[in-house]
C-alpha positions in Angstrom: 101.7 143.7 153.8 101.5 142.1 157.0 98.7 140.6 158.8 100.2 141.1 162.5 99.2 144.4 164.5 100.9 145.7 167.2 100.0 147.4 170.4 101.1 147.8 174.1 103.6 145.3 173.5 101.0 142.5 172.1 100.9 141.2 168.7 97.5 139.9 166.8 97.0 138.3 163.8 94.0 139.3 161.7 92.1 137.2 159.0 89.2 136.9 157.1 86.1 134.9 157.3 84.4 134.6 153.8 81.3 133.2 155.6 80.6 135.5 158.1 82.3 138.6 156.2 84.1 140.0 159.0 88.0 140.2 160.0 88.7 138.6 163.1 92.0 139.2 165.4 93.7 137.2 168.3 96.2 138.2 170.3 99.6 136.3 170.1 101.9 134.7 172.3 100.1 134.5 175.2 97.8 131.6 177.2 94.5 133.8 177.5 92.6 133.4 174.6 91.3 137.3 173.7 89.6 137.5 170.3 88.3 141.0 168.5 86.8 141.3 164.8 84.9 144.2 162.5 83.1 144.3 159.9 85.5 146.6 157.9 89.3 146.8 157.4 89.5 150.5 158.9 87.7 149.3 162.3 90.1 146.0 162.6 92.9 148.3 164.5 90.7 149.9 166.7 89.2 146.6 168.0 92.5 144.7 169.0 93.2 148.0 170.7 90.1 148.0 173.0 90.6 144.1 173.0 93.9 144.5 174.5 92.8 147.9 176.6 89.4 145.6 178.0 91.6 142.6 178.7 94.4 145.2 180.9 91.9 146.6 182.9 89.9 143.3 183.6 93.3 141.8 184.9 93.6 145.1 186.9 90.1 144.5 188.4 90.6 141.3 188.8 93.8 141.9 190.9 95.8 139.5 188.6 99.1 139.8 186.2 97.8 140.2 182.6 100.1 137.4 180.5 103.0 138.6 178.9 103.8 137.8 175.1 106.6 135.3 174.9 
């Protein structure tokens, strides 16, 4: 089992906070700092998807290159 997604050519890592009881993702290998989280496992994928579908579209707004993973 792996804790890394995969999308678009980005890579998260997901974990768990015991405190707030939510998973929380951030996306990998690049200098922007983009963070996503749900309250349940089946929701995690689908929120690093919109995270990395919101944060590609704000770069295209923005007129600027969205980082590349390394």
């Amino acid at each position: 089992m792996s804790n890394v997604l995969e999308y678009k050519g980005y890579q998260a890592s997901i974990e768990f906070s015991a405190e707030d009881r939510v998973l929380f993702g951030k996306i990998l290998h690049i200098p922007s700092l983009v963070l996503f989280e749900a309250e349940h496992p089946g929701e995690i994928e689908a929120a690093f998807h919109r995270a990395v579908d919101d944060y590609l579209e704000y770069c295209h707004q923005a007129g600027v290159e969205p980082d590349k993973t390394y």
